[in-house]
C-alpha positions in Angstrom: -20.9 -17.5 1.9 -20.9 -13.9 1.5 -24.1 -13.5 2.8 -24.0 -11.6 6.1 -20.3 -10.3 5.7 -19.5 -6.8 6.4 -17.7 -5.7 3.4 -16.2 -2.6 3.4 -14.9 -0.2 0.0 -12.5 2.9 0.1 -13.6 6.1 0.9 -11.8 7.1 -2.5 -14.2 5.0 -4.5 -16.8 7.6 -4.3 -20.5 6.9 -2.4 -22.3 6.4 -5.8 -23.4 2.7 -5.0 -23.3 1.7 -9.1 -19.6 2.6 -8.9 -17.1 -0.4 -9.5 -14.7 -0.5 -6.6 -12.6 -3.7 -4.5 -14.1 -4.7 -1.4 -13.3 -6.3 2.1 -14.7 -8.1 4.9 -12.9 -9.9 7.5 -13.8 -13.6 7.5 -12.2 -16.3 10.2 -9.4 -14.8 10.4 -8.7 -14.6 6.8 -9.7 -11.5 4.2 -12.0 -12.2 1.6 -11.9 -9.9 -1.6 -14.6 -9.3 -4.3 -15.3 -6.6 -6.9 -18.4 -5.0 -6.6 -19.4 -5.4 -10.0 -18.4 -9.0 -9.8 -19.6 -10.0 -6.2 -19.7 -13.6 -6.8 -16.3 -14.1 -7.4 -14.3 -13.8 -4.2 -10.7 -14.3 -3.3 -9.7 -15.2 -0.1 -6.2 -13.8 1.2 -4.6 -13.6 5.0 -4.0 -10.3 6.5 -0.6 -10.8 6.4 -0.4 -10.5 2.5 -2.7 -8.2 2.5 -0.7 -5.8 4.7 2.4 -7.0 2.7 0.2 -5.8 -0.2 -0.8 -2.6 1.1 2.5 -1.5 2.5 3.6 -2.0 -1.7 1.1 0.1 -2.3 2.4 2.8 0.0 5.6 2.9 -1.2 4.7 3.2 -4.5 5.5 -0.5 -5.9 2.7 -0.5 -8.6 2.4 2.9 -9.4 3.8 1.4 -13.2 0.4 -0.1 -13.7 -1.8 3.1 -13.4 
């Protein structure tokens, strides 16, 4: 399934590809998640929980677990 997907990591995970970093890729309609140092294991989320997720993450909801 991943095959062919566009996935797509944050520019703060550095460019070194051997880096371990979370990465998207738009899929249906839907967001599919991996690890890249895990790539077979992928989570499937919609982009309105991801935005839910993301807006947390602005405002500083999980800051506690870093």
């Amino acid at each position: 399934m991943a095959e062919g997907m566009k996935w797509q990591k944050s520019s703060f995970s550095g460019g070194d590809d051997n880096q371990s970093c979370v990465e998207l890729a738009p899929f249906n309609g839907a967001i599919k998640m991996r690890e890249s140092d895990d790539p077979d294991v992928i989570v499937t989320t919609s982009v309105e929980k991801l935005r839910a997720f993301i807006l947390g993450v602005k405002a500083g909801e999980f800051d506690h677990l870093i």
